[in-house]
N, CA, C and O of each residue as an XYZ file, in Angstrom:
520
protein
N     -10.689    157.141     61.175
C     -11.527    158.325     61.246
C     -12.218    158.514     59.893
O     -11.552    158.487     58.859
N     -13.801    158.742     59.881
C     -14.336    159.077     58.829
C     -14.661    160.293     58.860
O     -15.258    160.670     59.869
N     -14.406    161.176     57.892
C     -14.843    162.425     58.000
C     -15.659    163.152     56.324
O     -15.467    162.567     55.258
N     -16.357    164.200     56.390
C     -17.406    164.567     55.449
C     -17.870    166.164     55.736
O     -18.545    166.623     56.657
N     -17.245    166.821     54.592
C     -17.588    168.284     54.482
C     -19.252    168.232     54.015
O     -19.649    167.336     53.270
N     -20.033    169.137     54.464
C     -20.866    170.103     53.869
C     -21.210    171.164     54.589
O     -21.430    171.290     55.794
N     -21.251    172.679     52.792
C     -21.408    173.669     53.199
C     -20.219    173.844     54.587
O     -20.717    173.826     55.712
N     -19.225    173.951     54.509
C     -18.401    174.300     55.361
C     -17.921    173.548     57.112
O     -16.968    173.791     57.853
N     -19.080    172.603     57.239
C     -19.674    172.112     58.350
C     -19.133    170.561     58.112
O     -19.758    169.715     57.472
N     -17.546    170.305     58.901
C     -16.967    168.981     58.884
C     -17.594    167.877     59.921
O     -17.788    168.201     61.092
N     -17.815    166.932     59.582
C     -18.485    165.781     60.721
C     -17.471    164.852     60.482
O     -17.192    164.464     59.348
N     -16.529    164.225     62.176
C     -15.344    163.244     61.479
C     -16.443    162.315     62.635
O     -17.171    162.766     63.519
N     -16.214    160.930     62.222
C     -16.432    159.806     63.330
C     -15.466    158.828     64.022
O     -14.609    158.342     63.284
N     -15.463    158.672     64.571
C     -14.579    157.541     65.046
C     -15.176    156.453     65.949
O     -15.407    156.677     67.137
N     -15.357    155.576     65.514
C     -16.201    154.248     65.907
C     -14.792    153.129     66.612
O     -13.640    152.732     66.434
N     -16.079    153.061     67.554
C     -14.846    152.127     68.634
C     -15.720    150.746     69.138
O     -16.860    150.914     69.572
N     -15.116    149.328     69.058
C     -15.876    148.303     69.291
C     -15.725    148.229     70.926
O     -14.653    148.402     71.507
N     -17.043    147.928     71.606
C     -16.647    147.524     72.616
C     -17.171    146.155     73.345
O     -18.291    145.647     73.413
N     -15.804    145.744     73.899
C     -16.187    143.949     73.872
C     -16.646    144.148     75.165
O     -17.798    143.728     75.275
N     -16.139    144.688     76.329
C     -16.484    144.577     77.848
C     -17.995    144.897     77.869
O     -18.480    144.922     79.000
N     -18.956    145.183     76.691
C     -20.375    145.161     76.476
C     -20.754    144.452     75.774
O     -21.966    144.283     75.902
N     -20.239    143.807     74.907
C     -20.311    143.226     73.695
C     -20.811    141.495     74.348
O     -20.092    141.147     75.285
N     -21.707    140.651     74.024
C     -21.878    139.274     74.296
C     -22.117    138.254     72.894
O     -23.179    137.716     72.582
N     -20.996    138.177     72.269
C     -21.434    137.689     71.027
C     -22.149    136.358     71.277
O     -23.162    136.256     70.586
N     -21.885    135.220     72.141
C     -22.985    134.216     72.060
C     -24.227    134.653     72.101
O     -25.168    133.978     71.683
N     -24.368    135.981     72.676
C     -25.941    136.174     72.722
C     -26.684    137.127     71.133
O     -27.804    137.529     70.818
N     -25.398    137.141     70.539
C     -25.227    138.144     69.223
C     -25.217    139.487     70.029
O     -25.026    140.386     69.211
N     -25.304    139.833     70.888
C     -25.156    141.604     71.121
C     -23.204    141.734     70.855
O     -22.120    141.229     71.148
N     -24.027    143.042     69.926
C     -22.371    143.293     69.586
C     -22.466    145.128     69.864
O     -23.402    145.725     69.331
N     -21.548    145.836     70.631
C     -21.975    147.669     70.696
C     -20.779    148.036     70.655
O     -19.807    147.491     71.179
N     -20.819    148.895     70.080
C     -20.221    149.791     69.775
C     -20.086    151.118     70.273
O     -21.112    151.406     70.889
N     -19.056    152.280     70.272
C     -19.289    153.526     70.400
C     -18.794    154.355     69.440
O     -17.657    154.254     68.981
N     -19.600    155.173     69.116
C     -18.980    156.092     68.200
C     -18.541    158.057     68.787
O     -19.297    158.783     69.430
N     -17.470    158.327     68.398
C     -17.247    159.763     68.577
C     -17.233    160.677     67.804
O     -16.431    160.535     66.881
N     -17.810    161.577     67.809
C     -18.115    162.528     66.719
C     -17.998    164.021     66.539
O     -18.954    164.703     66.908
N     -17.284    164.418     66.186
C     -16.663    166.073     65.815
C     -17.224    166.976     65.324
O     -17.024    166.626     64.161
N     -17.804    167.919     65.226
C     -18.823    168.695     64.551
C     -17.925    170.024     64.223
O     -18.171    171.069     64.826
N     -17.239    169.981     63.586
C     -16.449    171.869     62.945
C     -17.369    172.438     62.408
O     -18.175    171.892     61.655
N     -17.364    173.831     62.788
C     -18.105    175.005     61.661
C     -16.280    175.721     61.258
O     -15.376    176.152     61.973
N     -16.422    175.553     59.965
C     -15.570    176.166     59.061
C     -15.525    177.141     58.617
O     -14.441    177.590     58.244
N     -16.581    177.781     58.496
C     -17.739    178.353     57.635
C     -17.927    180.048     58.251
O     -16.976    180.333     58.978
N     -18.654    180.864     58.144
C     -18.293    181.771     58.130
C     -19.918    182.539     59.038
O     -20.106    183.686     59.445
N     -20.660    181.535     59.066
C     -22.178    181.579     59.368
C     -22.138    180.971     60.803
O     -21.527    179.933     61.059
N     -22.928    181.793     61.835
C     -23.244    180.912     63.077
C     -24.263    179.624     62.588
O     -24.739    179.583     61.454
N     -24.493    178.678     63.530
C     -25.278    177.190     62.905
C     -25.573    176.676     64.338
O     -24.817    176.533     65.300
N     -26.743    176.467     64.207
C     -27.330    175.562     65.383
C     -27.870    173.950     64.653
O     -28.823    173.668     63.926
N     -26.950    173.266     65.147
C     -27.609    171.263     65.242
C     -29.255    171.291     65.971
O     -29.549    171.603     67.125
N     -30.332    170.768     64.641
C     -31.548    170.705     65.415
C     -32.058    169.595     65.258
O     -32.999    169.176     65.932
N     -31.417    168.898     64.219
C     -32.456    167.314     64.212
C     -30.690    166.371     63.856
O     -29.585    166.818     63.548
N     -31.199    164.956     64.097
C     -30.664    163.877     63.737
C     -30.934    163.290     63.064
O     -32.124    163.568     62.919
N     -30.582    162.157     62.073
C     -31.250    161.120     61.367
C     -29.876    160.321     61.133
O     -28.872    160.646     60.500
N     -30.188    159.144     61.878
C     -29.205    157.896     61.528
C     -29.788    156.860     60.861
O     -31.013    156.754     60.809
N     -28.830    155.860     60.196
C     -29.203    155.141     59.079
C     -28.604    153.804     59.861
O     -27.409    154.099     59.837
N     -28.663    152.652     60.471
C     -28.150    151.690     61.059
C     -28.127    150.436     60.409
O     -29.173    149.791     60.339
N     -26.800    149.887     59.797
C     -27.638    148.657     59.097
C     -26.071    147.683     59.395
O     -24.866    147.929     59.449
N     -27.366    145.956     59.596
C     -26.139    145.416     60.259
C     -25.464    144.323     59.041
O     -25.360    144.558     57.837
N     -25.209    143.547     59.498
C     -24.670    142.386     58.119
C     -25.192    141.687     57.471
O     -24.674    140.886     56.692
N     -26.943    141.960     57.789
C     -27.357    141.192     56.902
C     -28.036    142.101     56.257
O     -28.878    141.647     55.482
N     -27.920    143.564     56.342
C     -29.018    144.322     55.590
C     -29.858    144.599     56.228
O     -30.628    145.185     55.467
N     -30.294    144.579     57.219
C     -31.597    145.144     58.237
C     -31.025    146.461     58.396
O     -29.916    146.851     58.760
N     -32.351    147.185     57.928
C     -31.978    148.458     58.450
C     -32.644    149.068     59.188
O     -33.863    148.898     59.164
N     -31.969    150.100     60.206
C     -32.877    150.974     61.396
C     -32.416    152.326     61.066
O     -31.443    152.692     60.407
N     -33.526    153.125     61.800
C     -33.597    154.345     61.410
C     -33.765    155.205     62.696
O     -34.584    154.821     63.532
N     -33.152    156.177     62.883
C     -33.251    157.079     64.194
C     -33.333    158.569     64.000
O     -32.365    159.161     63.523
N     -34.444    159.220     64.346
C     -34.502    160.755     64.273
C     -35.017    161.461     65.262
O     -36.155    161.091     65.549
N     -34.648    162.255     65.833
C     -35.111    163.009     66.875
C     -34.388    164.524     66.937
O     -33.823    164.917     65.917
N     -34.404    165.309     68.042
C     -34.051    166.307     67.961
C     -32.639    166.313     68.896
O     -32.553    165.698     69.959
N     -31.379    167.244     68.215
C     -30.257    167.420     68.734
C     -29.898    165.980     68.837
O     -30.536    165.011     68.425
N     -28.114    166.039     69.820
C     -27.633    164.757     69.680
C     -27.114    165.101     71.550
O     -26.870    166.209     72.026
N     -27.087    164.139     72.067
C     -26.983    163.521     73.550
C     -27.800    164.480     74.047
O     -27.148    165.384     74.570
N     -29.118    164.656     74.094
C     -29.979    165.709     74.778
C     -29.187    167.671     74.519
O     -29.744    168.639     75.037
N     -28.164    167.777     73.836
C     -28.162    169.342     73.395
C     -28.478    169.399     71.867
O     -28.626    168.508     71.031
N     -28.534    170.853     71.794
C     -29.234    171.110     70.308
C     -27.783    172.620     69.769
O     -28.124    173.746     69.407
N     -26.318    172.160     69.881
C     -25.133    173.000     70.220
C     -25.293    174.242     68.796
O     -25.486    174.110     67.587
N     -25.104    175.372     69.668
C     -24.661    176.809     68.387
C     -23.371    176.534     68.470
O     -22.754    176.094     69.440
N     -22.743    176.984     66.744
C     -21.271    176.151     66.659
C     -20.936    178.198     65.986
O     -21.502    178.754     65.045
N     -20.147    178.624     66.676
C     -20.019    180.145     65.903
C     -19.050    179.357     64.869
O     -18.730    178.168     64.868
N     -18.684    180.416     63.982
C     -17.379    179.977     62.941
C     -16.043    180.059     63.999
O     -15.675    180.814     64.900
N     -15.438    178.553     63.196
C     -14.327    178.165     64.062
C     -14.444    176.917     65.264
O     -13.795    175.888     65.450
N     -15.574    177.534     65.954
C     -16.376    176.404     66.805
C     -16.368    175.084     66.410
O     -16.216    174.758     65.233
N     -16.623    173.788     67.905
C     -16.674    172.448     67.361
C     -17.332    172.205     68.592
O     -17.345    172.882     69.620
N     -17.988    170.910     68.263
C     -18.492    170.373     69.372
C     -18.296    168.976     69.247
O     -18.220    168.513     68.109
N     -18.183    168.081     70.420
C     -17.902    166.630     69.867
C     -18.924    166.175     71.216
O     -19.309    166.782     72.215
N     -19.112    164.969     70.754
C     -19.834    164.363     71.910
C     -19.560    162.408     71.375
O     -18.986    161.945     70.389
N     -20.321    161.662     72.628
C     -19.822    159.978     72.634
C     -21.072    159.328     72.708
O     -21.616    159.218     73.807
N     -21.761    158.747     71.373
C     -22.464    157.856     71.925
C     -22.470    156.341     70.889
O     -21.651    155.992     70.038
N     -23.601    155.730     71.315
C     -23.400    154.400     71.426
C     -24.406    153.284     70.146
O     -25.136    153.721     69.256
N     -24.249    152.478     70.316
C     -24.978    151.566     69.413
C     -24.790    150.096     69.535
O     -23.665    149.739     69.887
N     -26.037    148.809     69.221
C     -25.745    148.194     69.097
C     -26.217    147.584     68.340
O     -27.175    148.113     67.776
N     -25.798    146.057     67.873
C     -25.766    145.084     66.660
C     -26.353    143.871     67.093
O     -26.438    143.463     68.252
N     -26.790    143.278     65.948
C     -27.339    142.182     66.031
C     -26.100    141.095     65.606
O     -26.178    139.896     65.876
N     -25.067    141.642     64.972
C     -24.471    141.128     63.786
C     -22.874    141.540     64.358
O     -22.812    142.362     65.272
N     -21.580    140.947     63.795
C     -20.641    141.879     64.452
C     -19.903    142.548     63.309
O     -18.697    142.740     63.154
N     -21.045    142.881     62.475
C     -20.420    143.985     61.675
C     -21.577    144.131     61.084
O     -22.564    143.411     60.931
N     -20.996    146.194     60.493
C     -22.685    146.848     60.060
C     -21.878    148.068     59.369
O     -20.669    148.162     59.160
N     -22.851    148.906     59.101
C     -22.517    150.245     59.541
C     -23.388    151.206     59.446
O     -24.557    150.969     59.143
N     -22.847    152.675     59.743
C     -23.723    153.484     60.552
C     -23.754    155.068     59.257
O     -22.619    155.291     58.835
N     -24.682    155.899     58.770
C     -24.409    157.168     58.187
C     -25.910    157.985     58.765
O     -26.900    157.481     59.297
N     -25.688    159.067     58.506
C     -26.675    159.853     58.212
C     -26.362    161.283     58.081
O     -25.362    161.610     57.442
N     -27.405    162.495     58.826
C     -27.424    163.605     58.266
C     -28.053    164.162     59.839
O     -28.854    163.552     60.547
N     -27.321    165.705     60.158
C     -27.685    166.627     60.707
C     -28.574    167.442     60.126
O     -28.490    167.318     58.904
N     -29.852    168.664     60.631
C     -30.448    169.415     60.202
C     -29.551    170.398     60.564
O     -28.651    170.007     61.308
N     -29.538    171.422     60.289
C     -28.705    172.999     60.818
C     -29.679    173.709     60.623
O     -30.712    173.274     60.116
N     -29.514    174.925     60.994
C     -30.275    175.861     61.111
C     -29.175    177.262     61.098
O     -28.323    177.162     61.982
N     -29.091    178.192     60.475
C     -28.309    179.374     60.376
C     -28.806    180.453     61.451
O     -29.708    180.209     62.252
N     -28.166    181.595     61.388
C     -29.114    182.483     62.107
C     -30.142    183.313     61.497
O     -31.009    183.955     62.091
N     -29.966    183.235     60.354
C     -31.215    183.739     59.610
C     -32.451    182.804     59.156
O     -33.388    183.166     58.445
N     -32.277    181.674     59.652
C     -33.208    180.891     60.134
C     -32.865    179.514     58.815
O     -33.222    178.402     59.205
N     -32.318    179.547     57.574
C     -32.150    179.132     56.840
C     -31.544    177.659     57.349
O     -30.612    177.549     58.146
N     -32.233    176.591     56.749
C     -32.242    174.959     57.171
C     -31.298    174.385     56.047
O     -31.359    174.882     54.922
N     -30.486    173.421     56.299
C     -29.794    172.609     55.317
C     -29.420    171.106     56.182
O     -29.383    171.063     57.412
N     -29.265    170.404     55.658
C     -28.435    169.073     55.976
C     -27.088    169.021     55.763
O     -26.522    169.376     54.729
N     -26.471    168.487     56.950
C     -25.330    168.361     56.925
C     -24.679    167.015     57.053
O     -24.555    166.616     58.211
N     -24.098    165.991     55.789
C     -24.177    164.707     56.265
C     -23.097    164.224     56.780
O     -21.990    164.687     56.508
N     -23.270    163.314     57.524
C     -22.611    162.362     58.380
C     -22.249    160.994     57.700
O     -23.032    160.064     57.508
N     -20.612    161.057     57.296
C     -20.002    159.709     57.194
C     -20.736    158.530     57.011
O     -21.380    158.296     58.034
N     -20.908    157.706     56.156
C     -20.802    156.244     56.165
C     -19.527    155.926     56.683
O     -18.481    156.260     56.127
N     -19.619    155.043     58.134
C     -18.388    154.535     58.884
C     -18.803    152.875     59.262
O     -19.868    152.551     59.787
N     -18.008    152.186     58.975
C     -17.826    150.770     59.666
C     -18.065    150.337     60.446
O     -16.987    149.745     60.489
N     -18.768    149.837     61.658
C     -18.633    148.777     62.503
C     -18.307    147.309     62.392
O     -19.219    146.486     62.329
N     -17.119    146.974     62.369
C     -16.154    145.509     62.722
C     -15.504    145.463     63.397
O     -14.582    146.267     63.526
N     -15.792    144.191     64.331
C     -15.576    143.847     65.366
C     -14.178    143.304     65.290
O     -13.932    142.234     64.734
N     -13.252    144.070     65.867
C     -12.071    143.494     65.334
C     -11.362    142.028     65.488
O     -10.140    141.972     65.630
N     -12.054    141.001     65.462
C     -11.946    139.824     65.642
C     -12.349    139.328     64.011
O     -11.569    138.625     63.370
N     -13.506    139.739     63.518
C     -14.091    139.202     62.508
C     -13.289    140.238     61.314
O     -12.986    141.424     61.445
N     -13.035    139.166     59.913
C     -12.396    139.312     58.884
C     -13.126    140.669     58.385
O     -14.338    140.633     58.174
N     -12.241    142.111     58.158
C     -12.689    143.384     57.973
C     -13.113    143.411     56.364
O     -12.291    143.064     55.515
N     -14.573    143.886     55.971
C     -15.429    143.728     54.805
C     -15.564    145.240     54.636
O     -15.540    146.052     55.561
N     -15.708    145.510     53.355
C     -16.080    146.703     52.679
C     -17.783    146.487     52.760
O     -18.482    145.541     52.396
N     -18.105    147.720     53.366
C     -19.751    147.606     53.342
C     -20.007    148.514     52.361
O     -21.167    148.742     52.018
């Protein structure tokens, strides 16, 4: 589990390889990742943007931003969490994955909230510090 405070707002990940998708002769390698969203904090917070950072073993990197995460955009009151499951895949069978949430308060006030640098290795292949 990777996990990362800001401003009160914990993001843990947990990245899971999956082979029954996975075709390494063809190099597709995917993954899933799960992800925890705590408000700690004392402020209601709405998730409004994404930005992921994707990079595989050789250094290629991809980039993903859009709005909310699995089609919701979740209000987290204090105390609140939201988790949701999604997915990714590789060229490579190892990479890894970080980025940053936008928030939004109720007084309209915007901050980033970042998201873990976490691993993808395929647990077959010799485990590397990225």
């Amino acid at each position: 589990m990777f996990s990362e405070t800001t401003r009160a707002i914990t993001v843990s990940v947990r990245p899971e390889y999956l082979e029954d998708q996975s075709d390494p002769e063809e190099n597709r390698y995917v993954w899933a990742y799960h992800v925890r969203i705590e408000n700690r904090g004392e402020q209601t917070v709405q998730l409004l943007t994404r930005y992921w950072r994707i990079t595989d073993a050789f250094g290629r990197t991809q980039e993903v931003r859009g709005p909310g995460v699995v089609g919701e955009q979740p209000v987290l009151e204090p105390g609140d969490s939201f988790e949701y499951t999604s997915g990714t895949p590789l060229n490579t069978p190892s990479g890894f994955m970080g980025g940053a949430y936008q928030m939004e308060t109720g007084t309209g006030e915007q901050f980033d909230v970042a998201i873990p640098d976490f691993s993808l290795d395929r647990p077959q292949e010799n485990c590397r510090l990225h």
